[in-house]
N, C-alpha and C positions, 0 to 999 in steps of 0.2 A: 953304733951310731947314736950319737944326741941327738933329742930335740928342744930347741931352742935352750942346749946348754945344760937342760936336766939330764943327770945320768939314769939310763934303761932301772927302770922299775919292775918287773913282773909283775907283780902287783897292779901298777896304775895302768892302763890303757892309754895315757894319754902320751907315756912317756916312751911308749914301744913304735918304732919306725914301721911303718906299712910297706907290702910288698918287696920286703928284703931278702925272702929266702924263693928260690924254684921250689916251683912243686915237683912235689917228687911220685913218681907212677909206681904203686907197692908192684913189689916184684911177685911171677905167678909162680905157684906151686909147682915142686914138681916131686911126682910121682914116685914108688921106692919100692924097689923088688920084694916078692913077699912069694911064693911058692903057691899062698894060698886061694891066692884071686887073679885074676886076669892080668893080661903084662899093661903095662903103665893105668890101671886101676887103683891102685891101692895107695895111700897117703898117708905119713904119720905128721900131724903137725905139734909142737910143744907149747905150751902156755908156760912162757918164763919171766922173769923178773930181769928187767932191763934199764938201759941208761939212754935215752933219748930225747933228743936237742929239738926244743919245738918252736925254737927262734936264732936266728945264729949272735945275737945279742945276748942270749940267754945261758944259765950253766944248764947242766945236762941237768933233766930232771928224771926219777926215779917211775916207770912206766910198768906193767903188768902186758906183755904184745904176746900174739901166737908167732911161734917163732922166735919170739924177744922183740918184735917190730910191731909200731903203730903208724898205718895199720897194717892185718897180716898179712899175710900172701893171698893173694888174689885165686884161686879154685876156678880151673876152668874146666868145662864137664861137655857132654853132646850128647843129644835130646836119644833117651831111652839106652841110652850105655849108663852101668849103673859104675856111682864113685864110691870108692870103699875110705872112709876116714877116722883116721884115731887120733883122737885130741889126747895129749897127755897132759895132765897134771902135773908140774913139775913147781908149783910156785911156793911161795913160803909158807910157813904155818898161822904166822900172825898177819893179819890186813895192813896196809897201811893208811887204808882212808877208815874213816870213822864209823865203824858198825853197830848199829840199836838192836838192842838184844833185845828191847820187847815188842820186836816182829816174830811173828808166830814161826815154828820151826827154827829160831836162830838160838836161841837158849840154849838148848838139851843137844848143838850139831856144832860139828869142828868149827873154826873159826873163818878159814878159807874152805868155799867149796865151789866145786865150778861143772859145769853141764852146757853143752855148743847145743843152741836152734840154729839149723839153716831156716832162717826165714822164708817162707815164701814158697816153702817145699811140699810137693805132694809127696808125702812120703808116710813109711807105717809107721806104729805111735813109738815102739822100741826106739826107731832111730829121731825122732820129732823132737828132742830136750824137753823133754818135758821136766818143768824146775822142782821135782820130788824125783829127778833120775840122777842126783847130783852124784861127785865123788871128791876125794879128799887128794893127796898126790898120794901117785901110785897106787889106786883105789885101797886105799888101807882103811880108809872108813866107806861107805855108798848110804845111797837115799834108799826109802821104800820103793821106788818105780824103777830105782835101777836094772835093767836088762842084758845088757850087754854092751860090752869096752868100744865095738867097730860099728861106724853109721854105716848104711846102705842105703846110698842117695839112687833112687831108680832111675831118675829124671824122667819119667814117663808125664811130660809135660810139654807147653809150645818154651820154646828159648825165650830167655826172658833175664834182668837186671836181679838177683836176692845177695843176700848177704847174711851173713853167720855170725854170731853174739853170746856172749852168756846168757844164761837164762834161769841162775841158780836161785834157787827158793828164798826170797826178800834180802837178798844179796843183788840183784841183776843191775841195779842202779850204782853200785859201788863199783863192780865188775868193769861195766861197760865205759864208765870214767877212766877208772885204772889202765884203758885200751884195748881191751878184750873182743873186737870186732873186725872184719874181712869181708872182701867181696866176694859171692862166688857166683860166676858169668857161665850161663846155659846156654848154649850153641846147637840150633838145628838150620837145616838145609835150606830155608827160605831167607833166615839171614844172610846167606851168600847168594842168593840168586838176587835180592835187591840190590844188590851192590852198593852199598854202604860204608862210608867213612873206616878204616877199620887199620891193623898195625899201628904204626905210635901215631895213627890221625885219630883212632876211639880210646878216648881218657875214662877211666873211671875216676868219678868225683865224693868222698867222702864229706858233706862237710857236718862240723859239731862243734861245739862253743866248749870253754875250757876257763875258768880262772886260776892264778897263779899266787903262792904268795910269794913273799920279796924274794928267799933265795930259788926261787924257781919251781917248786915244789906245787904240786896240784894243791888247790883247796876245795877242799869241801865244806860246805857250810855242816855246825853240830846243834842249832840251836833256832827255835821256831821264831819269825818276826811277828811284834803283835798284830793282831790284837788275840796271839793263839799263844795258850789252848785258852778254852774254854769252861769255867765252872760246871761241871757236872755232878750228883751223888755220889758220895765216896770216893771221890778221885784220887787216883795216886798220883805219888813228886812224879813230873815230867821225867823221862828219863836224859840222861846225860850223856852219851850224843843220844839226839833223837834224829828219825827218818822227820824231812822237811816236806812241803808240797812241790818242789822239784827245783832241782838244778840248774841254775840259767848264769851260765859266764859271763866276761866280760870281753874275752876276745875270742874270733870267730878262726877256726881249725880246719883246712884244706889238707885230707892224705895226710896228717899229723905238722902241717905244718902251718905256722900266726900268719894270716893275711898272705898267702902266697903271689908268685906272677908264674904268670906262660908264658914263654916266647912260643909266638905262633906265624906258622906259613898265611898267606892270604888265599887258603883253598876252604873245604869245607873240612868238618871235623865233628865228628860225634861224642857227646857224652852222656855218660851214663850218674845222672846223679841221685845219692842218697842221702836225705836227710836221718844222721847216726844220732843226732842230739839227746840228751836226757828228756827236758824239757820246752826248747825252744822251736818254736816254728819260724819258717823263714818262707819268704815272697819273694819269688825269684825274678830280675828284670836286669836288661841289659842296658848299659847307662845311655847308651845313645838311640836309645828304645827300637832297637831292630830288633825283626821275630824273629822268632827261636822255630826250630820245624820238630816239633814234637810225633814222633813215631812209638813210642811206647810206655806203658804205664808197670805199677807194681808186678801185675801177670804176662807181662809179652806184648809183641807190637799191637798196636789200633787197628781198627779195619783201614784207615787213611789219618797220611799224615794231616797234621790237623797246627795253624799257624798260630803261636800267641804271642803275647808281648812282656806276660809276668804269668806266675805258676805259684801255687801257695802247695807249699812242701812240708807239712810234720810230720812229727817224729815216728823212722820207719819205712816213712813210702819214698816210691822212687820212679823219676824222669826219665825217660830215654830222648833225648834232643837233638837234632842238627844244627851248630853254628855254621852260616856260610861267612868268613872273614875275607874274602874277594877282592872287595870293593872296599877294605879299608887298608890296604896297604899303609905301613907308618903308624898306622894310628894306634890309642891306646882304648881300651874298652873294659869295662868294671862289670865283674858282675855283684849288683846290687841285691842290698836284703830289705823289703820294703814295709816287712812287719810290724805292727806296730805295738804289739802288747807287750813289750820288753823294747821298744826303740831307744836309742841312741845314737851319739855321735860319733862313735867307734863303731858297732856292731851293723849300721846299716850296709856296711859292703862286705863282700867278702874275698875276693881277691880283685887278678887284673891279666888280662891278655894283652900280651904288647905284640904285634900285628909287623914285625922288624925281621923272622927270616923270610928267604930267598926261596921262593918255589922251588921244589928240587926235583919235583916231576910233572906232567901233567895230571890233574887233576881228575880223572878219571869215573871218579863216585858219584853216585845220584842221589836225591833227594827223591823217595818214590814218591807216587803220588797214593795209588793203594799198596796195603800192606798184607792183615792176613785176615782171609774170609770170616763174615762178620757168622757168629755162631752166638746169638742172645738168649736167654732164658727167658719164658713171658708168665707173667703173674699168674693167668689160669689154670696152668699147669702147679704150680704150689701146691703140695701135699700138705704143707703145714705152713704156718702164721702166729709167729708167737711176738708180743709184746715185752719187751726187754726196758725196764728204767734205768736210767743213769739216777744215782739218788748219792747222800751225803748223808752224815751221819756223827757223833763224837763218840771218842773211843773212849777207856775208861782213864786214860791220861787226859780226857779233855781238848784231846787233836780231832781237828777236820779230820774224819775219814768217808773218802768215796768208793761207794760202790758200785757194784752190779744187780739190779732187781733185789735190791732191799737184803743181800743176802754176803757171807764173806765166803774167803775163800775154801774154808774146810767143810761147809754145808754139803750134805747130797749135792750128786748132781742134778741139775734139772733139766737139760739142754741135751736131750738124747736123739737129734735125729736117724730114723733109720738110712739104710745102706741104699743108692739110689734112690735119693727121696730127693725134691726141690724142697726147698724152704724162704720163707720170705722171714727177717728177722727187720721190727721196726726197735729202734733205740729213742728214747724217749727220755729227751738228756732236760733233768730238774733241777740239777748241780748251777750253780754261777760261771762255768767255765767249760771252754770246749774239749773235748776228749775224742783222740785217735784211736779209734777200736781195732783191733786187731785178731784175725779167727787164724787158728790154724790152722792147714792142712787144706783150706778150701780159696778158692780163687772167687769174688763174687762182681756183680755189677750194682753200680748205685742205681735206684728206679728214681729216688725222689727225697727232698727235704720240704715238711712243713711246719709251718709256726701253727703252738698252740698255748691254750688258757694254762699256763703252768701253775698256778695257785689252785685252781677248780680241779687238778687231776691230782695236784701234790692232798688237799683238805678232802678232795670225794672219790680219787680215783677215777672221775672220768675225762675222756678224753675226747674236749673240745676244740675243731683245728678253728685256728681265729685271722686263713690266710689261704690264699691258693695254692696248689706243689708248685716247690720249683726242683726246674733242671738240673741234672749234673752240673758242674761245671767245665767251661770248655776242655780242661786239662785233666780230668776224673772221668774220662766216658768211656774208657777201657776196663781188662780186668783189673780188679785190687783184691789186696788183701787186708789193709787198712784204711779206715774212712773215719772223714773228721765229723766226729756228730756235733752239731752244731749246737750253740744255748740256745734253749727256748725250742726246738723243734726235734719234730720224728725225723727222723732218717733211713730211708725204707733200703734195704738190701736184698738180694735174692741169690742164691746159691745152689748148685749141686752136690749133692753129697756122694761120691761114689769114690769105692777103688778100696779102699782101706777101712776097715772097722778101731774102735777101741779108743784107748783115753789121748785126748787133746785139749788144749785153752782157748779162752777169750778173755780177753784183757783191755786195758788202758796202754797205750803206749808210750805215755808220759810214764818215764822208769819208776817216780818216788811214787805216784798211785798205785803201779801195777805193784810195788812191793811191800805197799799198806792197805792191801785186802781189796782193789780194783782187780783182779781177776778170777778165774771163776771156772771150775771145769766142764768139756765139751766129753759125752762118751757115744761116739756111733756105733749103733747096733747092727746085728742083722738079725731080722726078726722071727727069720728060723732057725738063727744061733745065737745066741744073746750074750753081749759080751759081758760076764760075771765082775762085776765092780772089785778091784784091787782089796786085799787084805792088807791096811796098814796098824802093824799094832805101835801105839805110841809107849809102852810101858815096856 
């Protein structure tokens, strides 16, 4: 289709027709005999090299999907049956998006490498992706943390929304463009006694922003916009591609597909949505500003559904929502993106419900009112309280680089909490911009954000607040595993540490940070056995 007579652009936004393709619901997993694990336990999925239409305007563009699909099959699991899964490597030798080889570890390692985090997972460090467990196809090269080929997801956890990603060592931002991301949906017994939206009335919703060039092909940007880098001592030529401060499209990607629509019944309906994006956060509101019945956050349902009108989503964390469409029979409804640090006139929506079939049953599902018993952690129980800065810094090319507590990724670790131990972790964001932090392995609650003298802490280190705490917000009061630290202020978190010892991350979840030295290793002890720090010899 044209518009107004221009022929479809990939490239331009302005010239691609909105809402022309169905969304499409990734198809689930399914399970494959193996002798060696439980009957419909075990899963092999492929990382391949693929051809996928992500407009039907569009020529097929060239994709990186598990499976060969963006995105991949959907993992569906049940609270404390463990899933056995093996990612294979099957993709090409050479990248096709633009890789900077003076990101640490990229130099001296094959050119494709790839390693799956199930996000969100409590699980041991073996199975956790950790991005030094990487492997090449057919493991014919591995990283130093590499462990073992099969994950064992225990799910010894409440049911809850995670998703699955590369998470290869200063690769993970090229990875995850290329399509390399899946939902995987944890199922326990209180999700069905709510009775809940659920069969093709619960959608899972991906969305991520993507630019194209003409012939349809991804682009990635190779090259810094000013006023970067920056003159430092001794600097070397910029490299050629270089890692950017992050990837922000120009058009907006539902389940792999540009500005999608739903045809939708006028019943209720559940979704589960995640923001997959590199870089972009998105403000979720529906155009005819009806409330959304929010039931769950990044770790599982709320104590009570909780009503709102828009939801600020970056990159990473995830929604669990009720739309009731009822009372709009006929009508059509946007879901709008209201963000504004990357706004435009294209990317402010991101698809559209058209509210046109025919009830085809009664409507049976509820909207609960409570969910799952509220279980809080309280500040005075905190064994520990550490102070964490978000800070910034120039690399020897003269690039922005941000870090964590003044420190890059290969440093010791610092961040050793013991095994049952609480911890409160305050982030202390100095940086010009906000950062989605992300821990692994542990599920946490937000206590609090405050504003402080960021010049007097950045010039003397101390830390003066120049404001009162505030609240969660309405849509963040549940568990997470990522939280957005805001400029200018502490952002207080509190966690348990139990279940599992040994090496894990914390990071930025803006992908181009976390792969230019924004993350930073987590190793849990137990402090009557102490888990001995990894032997990597680089030589």
């Amino acid at each position: 289709m044209k518009i107004n007579d221009q022929p479809v652009n990939p490239a331009d936004p302005a010239t691609i027709s909105k809402f022309e393709d169905k969304l499409v619901i990734p198809r689930v997993a399914r399970s494959k005999p193996n002798n060696n694990y439980p009957p419909n336990s075990y899963y092999e999925i492929q990382m391949l090299k693929a051809r996928h239409r992500f407009h039907k305007d569009f020529p097929y563009t060239d994709v990186w999907g598990y499976d060969g699909i963006v995105p991949g099959p959907t993992i569906e699991a049940k609270k404390d049956v463990t899933t056995y899964v093996k990612y294979l490597n099957k993709l090409p030798d050479k990248h096709f998006l633009p890789v900077d080889y003076s990101l640490h570890g990229v130099n001296n390692s094959a050119e494709v490498r790839t390693v799956v985090h199930l996000h969100g997972a409590n699980v041991a460090s073996a199975s956790d992706g950790h991005p030094e467990a990487w492997y090449t196809k057919n493991y014919a090269a591995t990283g130093p943390l590499f462990k073992q080929e099969v994950h064992a997801y225990t799910n010894h956890q409440p049911g809850t929304t995670m998703w699955y990603h590369d998470h290869a060592m200063a690769l993970t931002r090229l990875n995850v463009v290329a399509g390399l991301a899946g939902f995987y949906l944890l199922r326990d017994s209180l999700e069905e006694r709510l009775k809940l939206p659920k069969g093709d009335y619960e959608i899972p919703l991906l969305i991520q922003d993507r630019s194209f060039n003409e012939d349809g092909s991804i682009f990635y940007p190779t090259k810094l916009a000013p006023p970067f880098p920056l003159p430092v001592p001794d600097q070397l030529p910029l490299p050629d591609p270089t890692v950017t401060l992050g990837y922000v499209g120009n058009t907006v990607i539902v389940n792999g597909k540009v500005w999608p629509y739903l045809n939708v019944e006028p019943r209720k309906y559940r979704f589960r949505i995640l923001n997959g994006s590199n870089r972009r956060s998105y403000k979720l509101r529906l155009s005819n500003e009806e409330e959304m019945n929010q039931i769950g956050t990044d770790g599982g349902f709320l104590a009570a559904t909780t009503k709102i009108i828009t939801a600020e989503l970056n990159p990473a964390e995830r929604i669990d929502v009720i739309i009731d469409f009822s009372k709009f029979a006929n009508e059509e409804i946007f879901l709008m993106n209201d963000d504004e640090e990357f706004a435009d006139e294209h990317t402010n929506v991101i698809m559209k419900f058209i509210v046109n079939l025919p009830l085809r049953r009664e409507d049976t599902s509820q909207i609960p009112t409570l969910l799952e018993p509220a279980m809080d952690l309280h500040e005075h129980h905190a064994h520990t309280i550490r102070n964490l800065p978000l800070t910034s810094s120039l690399d020897r090319y003269g690039r922005l680089m941000l870090m964590l507590d003044n420190k890059m990724y290969h440093d010791p670790a610092t961040e050793k909490p013991s095994l049952d131990s609480i911890e409160i972790w305050n982030f202390i964001n100095t940086t010009p911009v906000h950062h989605p932090i992300h821990l692994h392995l542990v599920q946490f609650k937000i206590l609090e954000r405050r504003p402080f003298n960021v010049d007097l802490y950045v010039s003397e280190g101390k830390l003066e607040f120049t404001g009162e705490p505030e609240k969660p917000r309405d849509y963040e009061r549940g568990w997470k595993d990522t939280v957005k630290a805001d400029i200018g202020k502490v952002t207080k978190i509190i966690m348990h540490w139990k279940e599992h010892t040994g090496d894990y991350m914390w990071h930025c979840h803006f992908l181009e940070h976390e792969d230019h030295d924004m993350m930073r290793p987590i190793r849990v002890i137990n402090d009557a056995h102490p888990v001995q720090p990894p032997h990597i010899d680089d030589h």
